[in-house]
matplotlib code that plots the C-alpha trace (Angstrom):
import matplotlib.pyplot as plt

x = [19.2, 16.2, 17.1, 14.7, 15.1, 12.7, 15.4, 14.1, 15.3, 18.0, 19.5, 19.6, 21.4, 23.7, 24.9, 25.8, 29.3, 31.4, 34.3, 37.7, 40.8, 42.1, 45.8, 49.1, 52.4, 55.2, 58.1, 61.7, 64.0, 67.3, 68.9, 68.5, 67.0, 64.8, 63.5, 63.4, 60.9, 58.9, 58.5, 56.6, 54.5, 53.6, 52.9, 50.9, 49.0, 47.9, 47.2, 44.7, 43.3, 42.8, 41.2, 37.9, 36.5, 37.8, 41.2, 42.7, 45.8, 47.9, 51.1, 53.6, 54.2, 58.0, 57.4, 59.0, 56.0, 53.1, 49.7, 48.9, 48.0, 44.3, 43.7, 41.7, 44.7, 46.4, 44.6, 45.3, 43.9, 42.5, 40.9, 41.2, 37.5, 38.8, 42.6, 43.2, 42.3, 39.4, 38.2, 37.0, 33.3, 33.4, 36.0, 35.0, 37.4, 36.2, 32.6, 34.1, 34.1, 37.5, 37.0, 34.8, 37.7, 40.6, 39.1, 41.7, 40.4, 37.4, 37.6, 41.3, 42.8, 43.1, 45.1, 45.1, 47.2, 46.8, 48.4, 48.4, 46.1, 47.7, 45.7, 48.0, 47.8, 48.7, 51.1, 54.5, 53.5, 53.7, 50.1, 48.2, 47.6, 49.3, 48.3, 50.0, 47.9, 47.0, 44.3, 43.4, 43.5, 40.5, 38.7, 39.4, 35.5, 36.1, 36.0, 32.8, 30.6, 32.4, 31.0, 30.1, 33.3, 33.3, 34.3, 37.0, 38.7, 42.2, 45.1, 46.9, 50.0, 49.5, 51.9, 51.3, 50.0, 47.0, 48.8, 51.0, 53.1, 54.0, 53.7, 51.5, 49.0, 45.4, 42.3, 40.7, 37.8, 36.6, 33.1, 31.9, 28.3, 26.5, 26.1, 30.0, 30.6, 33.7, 33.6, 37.0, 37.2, 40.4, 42.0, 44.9, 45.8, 45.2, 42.3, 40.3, 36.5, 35.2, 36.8, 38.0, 36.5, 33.2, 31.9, 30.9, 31.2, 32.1, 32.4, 34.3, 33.3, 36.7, 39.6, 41.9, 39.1, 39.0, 36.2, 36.8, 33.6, 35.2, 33.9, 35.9, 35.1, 36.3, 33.0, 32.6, 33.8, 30.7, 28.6, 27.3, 23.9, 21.3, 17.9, 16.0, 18.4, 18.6, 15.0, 15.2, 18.4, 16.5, 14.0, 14.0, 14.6, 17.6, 19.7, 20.5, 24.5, 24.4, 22.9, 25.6, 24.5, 26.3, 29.1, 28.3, 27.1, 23.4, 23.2, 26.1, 23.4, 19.8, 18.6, 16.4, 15.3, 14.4, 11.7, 11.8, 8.8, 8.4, 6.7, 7.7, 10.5, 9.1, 11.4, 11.0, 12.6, 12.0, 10.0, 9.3, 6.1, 5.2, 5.3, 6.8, 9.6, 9.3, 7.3, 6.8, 6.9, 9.7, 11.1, 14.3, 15.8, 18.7, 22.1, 23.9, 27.6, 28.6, 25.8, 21.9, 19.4, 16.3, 13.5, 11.6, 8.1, 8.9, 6.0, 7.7, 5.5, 5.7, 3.6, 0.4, 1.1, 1.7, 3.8, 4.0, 7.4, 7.5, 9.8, 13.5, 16.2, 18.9, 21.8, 22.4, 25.8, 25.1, 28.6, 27.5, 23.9, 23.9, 25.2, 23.9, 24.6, 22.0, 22.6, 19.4, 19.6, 18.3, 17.3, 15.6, 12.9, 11.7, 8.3, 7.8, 10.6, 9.2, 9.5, 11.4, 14.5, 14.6, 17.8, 19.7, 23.2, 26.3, 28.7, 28.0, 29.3, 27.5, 28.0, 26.3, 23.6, 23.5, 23.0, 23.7, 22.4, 24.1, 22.3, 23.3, 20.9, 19.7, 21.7, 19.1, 17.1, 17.6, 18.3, 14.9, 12.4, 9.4, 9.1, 6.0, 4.2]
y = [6.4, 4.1, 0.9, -2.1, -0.8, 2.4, 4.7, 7.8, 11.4, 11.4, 8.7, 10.3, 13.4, 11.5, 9.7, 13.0, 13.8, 16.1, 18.0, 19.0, 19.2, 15.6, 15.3, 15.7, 13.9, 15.9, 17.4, 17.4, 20.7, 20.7, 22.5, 20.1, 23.0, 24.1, 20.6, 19.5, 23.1, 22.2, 18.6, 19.2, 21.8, 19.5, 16.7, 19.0, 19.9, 16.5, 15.1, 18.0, 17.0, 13.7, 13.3, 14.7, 16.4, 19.6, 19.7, 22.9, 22.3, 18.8, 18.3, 16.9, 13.2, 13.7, 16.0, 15.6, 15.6, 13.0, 13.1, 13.3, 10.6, 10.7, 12.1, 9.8, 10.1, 8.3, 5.1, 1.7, 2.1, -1.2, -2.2, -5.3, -6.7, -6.1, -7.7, -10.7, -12.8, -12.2, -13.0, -11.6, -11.5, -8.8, -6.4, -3.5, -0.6, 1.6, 0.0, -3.3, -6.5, -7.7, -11.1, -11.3, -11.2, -12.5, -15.7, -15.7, -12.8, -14.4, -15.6, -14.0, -13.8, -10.0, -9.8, -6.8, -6.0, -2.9, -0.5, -3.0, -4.3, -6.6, -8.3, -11.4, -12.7, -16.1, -18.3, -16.5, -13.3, -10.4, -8.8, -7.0, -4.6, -3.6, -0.3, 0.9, 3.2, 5.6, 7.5, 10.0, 14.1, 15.2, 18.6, 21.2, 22.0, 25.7, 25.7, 26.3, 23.1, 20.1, 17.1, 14.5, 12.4, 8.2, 6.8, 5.2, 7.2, 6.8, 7.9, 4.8, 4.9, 1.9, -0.5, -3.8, -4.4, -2.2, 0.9, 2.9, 2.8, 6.5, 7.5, 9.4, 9.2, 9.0, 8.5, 5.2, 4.2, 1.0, 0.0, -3.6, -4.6, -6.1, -8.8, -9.5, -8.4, -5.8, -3.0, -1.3, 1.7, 2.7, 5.3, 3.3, 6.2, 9.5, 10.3, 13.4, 12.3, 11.0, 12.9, 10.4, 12.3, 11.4, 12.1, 8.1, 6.6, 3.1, 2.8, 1.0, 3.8, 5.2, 4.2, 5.3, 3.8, -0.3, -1.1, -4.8, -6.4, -9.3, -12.2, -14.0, -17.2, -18.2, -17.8, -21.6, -21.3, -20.0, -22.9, -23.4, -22.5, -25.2, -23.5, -27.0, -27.3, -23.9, -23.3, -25.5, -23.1, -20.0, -21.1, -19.5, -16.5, -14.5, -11.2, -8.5, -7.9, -5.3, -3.4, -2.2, 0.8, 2.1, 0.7, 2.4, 0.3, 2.0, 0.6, -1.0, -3.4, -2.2, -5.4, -5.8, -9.7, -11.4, -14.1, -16.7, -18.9, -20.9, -18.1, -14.9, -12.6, -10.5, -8.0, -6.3, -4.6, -6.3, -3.4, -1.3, 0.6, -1.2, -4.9, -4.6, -2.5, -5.0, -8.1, -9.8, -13.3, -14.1, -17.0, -18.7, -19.6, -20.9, -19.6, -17.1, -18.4, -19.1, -17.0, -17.8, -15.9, -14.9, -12.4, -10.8, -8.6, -6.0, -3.9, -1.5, -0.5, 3.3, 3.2, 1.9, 2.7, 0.1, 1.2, -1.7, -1.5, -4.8, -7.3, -6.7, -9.0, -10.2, -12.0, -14.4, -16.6, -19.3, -19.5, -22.7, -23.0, -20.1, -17.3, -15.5, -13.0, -10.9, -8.6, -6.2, -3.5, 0.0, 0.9, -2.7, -1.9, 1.3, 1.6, 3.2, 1.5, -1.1, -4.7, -5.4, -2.6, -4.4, -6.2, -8.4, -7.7, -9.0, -9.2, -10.0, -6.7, -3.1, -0.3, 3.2, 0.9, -2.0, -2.9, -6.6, -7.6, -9.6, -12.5, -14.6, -17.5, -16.7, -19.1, -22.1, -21.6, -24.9, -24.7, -26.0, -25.0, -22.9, -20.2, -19.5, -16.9]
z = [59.5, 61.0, 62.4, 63.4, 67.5, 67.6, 68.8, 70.2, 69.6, 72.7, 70.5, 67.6, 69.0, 70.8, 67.5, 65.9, 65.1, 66.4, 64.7, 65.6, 63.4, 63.1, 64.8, 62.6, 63.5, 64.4, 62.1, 62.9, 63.5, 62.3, 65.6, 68.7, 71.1, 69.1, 68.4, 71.9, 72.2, 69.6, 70.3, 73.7, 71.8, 69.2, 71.9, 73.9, 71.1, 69.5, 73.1, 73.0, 69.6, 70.2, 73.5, 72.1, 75.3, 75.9, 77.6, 76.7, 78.9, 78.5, 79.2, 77.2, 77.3, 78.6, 80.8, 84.0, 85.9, 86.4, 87.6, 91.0, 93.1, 93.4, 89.9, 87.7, 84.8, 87.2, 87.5, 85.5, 81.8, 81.9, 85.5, 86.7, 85.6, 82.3, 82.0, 80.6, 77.8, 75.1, 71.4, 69.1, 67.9, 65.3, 64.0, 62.4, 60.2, 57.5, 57.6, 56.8, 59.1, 58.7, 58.7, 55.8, 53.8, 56.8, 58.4, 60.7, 62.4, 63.8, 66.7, 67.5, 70.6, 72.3, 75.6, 77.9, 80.9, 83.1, 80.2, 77.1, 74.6, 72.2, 69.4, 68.3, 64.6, 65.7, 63.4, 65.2, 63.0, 64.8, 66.3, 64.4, 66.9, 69.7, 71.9, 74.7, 76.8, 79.8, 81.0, 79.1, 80.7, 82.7, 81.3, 83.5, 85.4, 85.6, 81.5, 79.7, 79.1, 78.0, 76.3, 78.0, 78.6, 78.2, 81.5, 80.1, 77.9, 77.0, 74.9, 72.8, 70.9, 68.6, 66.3, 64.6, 61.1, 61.5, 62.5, 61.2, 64.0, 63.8, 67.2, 67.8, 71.1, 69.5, 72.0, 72.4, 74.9, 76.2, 77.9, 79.8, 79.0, 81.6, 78.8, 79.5, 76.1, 76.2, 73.1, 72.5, 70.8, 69.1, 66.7, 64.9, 62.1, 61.1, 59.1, 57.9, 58.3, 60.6, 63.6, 66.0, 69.5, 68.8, 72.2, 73.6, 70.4, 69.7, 65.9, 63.0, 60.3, 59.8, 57.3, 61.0, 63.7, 64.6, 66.5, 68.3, 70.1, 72.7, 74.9, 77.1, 75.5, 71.7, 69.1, 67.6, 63.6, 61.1, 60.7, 56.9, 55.9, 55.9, 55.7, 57.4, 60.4, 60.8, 61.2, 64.2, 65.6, 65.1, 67.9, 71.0, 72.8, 72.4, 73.6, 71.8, 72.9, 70.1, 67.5, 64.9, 63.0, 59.7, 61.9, 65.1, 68.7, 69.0, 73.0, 75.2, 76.7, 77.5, 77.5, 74.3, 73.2, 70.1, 70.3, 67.3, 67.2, 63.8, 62.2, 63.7, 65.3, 68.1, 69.5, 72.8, 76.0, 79.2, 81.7, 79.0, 78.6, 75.4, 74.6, 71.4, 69.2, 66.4, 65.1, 61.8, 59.4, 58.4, 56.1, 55.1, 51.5, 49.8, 51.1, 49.2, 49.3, 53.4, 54.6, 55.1, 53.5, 55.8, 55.0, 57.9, 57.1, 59.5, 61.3, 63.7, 67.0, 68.3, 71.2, 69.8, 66.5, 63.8, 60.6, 58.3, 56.3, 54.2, 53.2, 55.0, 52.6, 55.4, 55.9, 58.9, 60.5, 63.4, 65.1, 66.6, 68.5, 70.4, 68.9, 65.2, 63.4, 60.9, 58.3, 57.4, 54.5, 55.2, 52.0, 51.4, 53.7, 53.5, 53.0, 50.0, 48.3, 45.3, 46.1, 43.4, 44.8, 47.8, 47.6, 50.0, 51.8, 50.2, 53.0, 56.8, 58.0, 58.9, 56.8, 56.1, 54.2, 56.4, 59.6, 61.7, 64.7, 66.9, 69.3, 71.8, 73.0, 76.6, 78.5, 79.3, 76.5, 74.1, 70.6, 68.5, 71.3, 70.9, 72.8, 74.4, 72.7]

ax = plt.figure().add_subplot(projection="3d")
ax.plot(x, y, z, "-o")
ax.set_aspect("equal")
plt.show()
């Protein structure tokens, strides 16, 4: 599907699913060495499933012998950079952002050790998520071509109120933006569609894959819609930490920016050839419940080319001064769609028709100024 960013081919391709048959949870034998057989089997083969890049030989998880030292399966899941304590800025499952209809999930506290991610629900309830994990098996380099593999790809065996909590080792994958902003990856249940080894995907399509977008400082609650102060907010320039489309990170921080003067949103990539991806009027109107309403008259740049798409109905959160949130329809903009099918977003989430940018205030850059244009 398009998106505001003009995405080139290589991105496109690279967004493609992959398939592989979707891991199944072991049965239980009646004579006890037969089971104890089977069970390493069955291990072997889900670990296979579920790592999404090739492995053809994995040994079981109780088998007596561990990686070697030196092999990447044998360093900490989570480095150090990464340990510690985070919140959340978005959660995605199933195309949904869970705290449109939980609150309490904004904002939520996710702590990570060297092998554990825990994602507490808060009150003395018990987490929501918790995933213990290891490296994930390295593909054997004397096989035929392999996919390429995510850095940091895991297996997790998940519990909690989000999972299942059958057992099972599923893959999961985390990546550090140079925006600070960590993106977690994990598969919390089985599911047919889509397959979870999507090869570098971070996504929250799935009813079986969360998707968790962190900063190690707490978001400040949703503030309420006020189309006159907010016009004041929207000023200034801002980085893109992420582009969510039909549920799925487009670029782990390359750096794009959003200029806001009064009467226009100008997006560009600093260094890049052309000075523009995006630019167009936009204006505000009366809020539509807790969220803002904003419509921007998108003309997308390719190159030197101008294509005029029309009036974009969006969405839009401020969580406090510096960081928003915007909701933009697909279908509401394309250009041969009739002005009066363009129809704004219901919920502040990304979905297979919608997709949400968010924006973080570059750090100096007061809320209510200008920008130079």
């Amino acid at each position: 599907m398009p998106s505001l960013s003009n995405a080139s081919a290589t991105d496109r391709i690279q967004s493609g699913l992959r398939t592989s048959r979707p891991p199944v949870s072991p049965s239980v034998p009646i004579v006890r060495p037969i089971r104890a057989r089977l069970a390493a089997a069955v291990t072997a083969a889900v670990l296979t499933a579920t790592a999404g890049f090739g492995s053809q030989v994995v040994q079981a998880a109780d088998a007596p012998s561990g990686p070697a030292a030196g092999d990447p399966a044998a360093e900490a899941p989570f480095t150090e950079k990464v340990r510690g304590d985070w919140f959340v800025l978005l959660a995605q499952r199933h195309h949904q952002n869970l705290a449109e209809t939980d609150p309490a999930r904004h904002a939520s506290r996710v702590r990570i050790t060297a092998d554990r991610l825990e994602w507490d629900a808060g009150g003395g309830a018990g987490p929501w998520l918790a995933a213990t994990c290891r490296r994930a098996p390295v593909p054997d380099p004397t096989l035929a071509k392999q996919p390429r593999r995510d850095p940091n790809e895991l297996l997790a065996t998940t519990t909690g109120s989000d999972s299942p909590g059958d057992g099972v080792p599923r893959f999961a994958r985390w990546n550090l933006t140079r925006d600070g902003i960590l993106f977690v990856c994990i598969n919390v249940a089985e599911q047919t569609w889509p397959t979870p080894n999507h090869s570098l995907g971070y996504h929250g399509w799935g009813s079986g894959t969360l998707l968790l977008i962190l900063s190690r400082t707490a978001p400040p609650p949703f503030s309420k819609p006020d189309p006159e102060a907010d016009a004041k907010m929207l000023l200034g320039t801002w980085d893109l930490l992420q582009e969510l489309d039909d549920s799925m990170a487009k670029h782990l921080g390359r750096g794009e920016t959003l200029e806001i003067t009064s009467d226009r949103i100008v997006s560009r990539i600093p260094g890049s050839p052309y000075d523009r991806l995006m630019s167009g009027p936009y204006s505000l109107h009366p809020p539509q419940g807790h969220l803002g309403r904003i419509d921007i008259d998108i003309t997308r740049h390719a190159g030197k080319v101008e294509i005029p798409l029309g009036r974009c109905p969006s969405l839009y959160a401020f969580c406090g001064p510096d960081l928003l949130l915007v909701v933009y329809p697909e279908s509401g903009w394309r250009q041969e769609l009739p002005e009066a099918d363009r129809r704004t977003p219901t919920r502040l989430e990304s979905n297979g028709d919608c997709n949400m940018w968010i924006l973080r205030r570059i750090k100096g850059d007061a809320a209510g100024r200008e920008p130079s244009r």
